[in-house]
FIZADO-874704 format. One record per residue (C-alpha): x, y, z; residue in three letters. Coordinates in steps of 0.02 Angstrom, whole numbers, plus 50000, padded with zeros to 5 digits. Layout:
! residues N
X X&Y Y&Z Z&res ALA
...
END
This chain:
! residues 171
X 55394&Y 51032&Z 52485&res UNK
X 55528&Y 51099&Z 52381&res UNK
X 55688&Y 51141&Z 52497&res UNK
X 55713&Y 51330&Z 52518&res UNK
X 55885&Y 51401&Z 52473&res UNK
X 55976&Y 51409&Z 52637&res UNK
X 56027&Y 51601&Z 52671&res UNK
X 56203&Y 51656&Z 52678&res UNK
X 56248&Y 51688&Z 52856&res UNK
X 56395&Y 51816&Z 52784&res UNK
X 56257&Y 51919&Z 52679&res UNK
X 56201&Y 52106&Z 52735&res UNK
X 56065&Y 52083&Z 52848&res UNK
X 55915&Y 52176&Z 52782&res UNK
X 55843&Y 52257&Z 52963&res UNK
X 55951&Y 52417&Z 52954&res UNK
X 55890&Y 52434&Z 52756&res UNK
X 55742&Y 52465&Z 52643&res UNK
X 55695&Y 52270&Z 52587&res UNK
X 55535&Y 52192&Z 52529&res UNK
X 55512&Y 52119&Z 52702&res UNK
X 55373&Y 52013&Z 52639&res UNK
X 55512&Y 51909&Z 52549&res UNK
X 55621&Y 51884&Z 52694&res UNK
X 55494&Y 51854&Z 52805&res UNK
X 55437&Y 51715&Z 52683&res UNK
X 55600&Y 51644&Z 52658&res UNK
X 55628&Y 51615&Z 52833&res UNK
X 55477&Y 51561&Z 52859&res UNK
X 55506&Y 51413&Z 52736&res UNK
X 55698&Y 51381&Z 52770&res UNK
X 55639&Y 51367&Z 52967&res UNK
X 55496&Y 51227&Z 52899&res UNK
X 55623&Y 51137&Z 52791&res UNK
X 55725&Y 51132&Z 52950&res UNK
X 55594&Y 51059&Z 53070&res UNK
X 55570&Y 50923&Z 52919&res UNK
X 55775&Y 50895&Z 52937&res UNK
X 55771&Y 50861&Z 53088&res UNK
X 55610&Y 50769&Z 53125&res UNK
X 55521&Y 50876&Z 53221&res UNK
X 55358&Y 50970&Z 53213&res UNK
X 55314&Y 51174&Z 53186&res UNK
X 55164&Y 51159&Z 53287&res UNK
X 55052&Y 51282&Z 53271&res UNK
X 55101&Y 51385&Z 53422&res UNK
X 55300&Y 51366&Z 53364&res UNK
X 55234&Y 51425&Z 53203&res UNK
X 55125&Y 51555&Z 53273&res UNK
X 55308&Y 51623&Z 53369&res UNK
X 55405&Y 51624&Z 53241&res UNK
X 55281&Y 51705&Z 53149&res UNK
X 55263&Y 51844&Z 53273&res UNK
X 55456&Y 51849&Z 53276&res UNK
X 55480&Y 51844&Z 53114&res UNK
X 55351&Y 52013&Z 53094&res UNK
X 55500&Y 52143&Z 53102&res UNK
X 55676&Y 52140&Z 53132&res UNK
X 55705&Y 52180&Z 53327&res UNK
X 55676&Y 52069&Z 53473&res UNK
X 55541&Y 52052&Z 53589&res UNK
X 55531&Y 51981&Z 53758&res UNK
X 55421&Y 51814&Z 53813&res UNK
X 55307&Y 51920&Z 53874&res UNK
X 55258&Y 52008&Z 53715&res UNK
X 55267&Y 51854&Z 53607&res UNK
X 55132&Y 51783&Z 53748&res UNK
X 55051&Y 51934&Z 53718&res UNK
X 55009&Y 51906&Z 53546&res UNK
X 54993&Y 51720&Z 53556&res UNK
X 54836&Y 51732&Z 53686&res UNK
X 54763&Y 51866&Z 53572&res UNK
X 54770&Y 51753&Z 53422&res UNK
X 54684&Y 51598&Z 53553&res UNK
X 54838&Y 51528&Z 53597&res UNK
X 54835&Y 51518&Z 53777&res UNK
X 54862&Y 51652&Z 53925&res UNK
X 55002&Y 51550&Z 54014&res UNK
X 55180&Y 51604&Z 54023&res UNK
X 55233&Y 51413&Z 53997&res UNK
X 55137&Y 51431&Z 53823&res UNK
X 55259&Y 51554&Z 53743&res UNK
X 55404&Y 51484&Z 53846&res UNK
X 55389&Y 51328&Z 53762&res UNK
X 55381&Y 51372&Z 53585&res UNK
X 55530&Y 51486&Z 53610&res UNK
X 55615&Y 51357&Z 53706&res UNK
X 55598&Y 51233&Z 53554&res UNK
X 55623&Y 51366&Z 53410&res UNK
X 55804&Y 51410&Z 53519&res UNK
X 55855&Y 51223&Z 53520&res UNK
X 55823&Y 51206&Z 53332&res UNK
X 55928&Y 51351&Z 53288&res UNK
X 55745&Y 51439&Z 53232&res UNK
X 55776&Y 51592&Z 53359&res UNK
X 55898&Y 51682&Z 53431&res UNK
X 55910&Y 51744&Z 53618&res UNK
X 55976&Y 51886&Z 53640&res UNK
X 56054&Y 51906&Z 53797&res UNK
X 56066&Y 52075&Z 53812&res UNK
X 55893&Y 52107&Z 53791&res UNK
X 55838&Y 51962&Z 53889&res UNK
X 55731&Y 51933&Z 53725&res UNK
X 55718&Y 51833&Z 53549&res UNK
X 55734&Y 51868&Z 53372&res UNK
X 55701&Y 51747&Z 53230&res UNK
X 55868&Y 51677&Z 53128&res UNK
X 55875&Y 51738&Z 52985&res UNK
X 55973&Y 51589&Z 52935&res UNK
X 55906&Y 51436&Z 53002&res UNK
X 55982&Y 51295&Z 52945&res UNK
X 56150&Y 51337&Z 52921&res UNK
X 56275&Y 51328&Z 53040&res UNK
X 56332&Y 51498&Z 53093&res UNK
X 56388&Y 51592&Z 53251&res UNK
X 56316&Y 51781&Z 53199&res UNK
X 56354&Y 51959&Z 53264&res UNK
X 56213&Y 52055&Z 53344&res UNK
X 56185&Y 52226&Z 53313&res UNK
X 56067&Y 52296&Z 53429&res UNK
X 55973&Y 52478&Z 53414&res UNK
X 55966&Y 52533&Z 53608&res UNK
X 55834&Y 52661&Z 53552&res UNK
X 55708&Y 52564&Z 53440&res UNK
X 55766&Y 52376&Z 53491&res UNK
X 55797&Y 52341&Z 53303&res UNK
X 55931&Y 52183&Z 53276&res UNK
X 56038&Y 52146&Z 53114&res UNK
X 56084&Y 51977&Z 53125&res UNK
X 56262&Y 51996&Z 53035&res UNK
X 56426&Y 51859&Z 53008&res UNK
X 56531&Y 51867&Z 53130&res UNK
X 56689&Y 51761&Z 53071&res UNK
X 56807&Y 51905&Z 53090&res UNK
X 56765&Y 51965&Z 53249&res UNK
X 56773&Y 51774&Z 53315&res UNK
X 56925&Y 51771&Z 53238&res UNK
X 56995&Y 51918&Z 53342&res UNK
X 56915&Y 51873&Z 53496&res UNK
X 57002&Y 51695&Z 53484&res UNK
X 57147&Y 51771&Z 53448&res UNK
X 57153&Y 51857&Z 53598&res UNK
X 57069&Y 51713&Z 53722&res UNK
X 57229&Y 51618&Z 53661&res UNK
X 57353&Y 51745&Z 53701&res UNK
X 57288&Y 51741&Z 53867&res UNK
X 57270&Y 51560&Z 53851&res UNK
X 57093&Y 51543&Z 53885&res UNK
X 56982&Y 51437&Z 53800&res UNK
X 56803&Y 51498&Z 53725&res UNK
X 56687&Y 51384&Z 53756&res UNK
X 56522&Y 51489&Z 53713&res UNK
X 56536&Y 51681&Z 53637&res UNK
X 56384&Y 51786&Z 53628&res UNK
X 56434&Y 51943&Z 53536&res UNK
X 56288&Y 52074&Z 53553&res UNK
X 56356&Y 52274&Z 53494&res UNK
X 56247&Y 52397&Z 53568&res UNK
X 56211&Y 52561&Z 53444&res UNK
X 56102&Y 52663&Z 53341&res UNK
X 56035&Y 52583&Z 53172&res UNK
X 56032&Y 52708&Z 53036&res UNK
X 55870&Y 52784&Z 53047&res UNK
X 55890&Y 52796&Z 53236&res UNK
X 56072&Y 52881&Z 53236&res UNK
X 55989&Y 52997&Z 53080&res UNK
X 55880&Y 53044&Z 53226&res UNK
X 55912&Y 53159&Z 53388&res UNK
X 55995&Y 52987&Z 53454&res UNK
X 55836&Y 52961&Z 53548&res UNK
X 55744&Y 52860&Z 53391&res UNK
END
């Protein structure tokens, strides 16, 4: 399998924007298999079958709704099914949880070491997946003027995407 080009983390994340999303789904799709290869570990078909479903739009679902569609596709009716799969695509940097939502969204740059920005729609649950080196930057800044040290930042902005905010704010 030819490598797929790893994505950069600092690039405009296509949810808030008009995109061929066939593409992007695709290209994650493959960047995520060329990082199970990496590492040595297997995109079995239920992990595949998540990511897939993740990988569908650009917000985040919950467990529940990714079992959801997993038992209709013959996957398995157990919460421990989709659990699982999301547990392993999290630890291989595959999916993102997102705290906030208690919920999941695929990386849209798998592979590549990155600590990204969230932006969450409240009103249509839509996430951009952004860079976030500035605004770790800052936060730093000011954990070390207080002299605390980070040891794990989650940073999740809650807000209207475009299409939602061009709305009456209720999307």
């Amino acid at each position: 399998m030819k490598p797929a080009t790893p994505a950069d983390p600092h690039a405009t994340d296509p949810a808030f924007r008009t995109h061929d999303h066939s593409h992007c789904q695709g290209d994650a799709l493959a960047r995520a298999e060329d990082v199970a290869e990496q590492r040595g570990v297997r995109l079995t078909p239920v992990r595949r079958r998540a990511l897939e479903i993740l990988l569908e739009a650009h917000r985040a679902m919950g467990a529940y709704e990714v079992l959801e569609r997993l038992a209709a596709d013959g996957f398995g009716h157990q919460p421990p099914v989709a659990y699982r799969a999301l547990d392993f695509l999290v630890e291989n940097g595959l999916v993102h949880r997102i705290r906030r939502l208690n919920a999941f969204a695929a990386c849209m740059h798998p592979g590549v070491a990155h600590a990204p920005v969230f932006l969450i729609c409240r009103a249509c649950d839509a996430v951009a997946e952004t860079g976030g080196d500035a605004v770790r930057a800052a936060l730093e800044q000011v954990a070390t003027a207080q002299g605390f040290v980070i040891e794990r930042a989650n940073v999740e902005a809650l807000g209207l995407c475009p299409a939602c905010a061009g709305k009456d704010a209720g999307c």
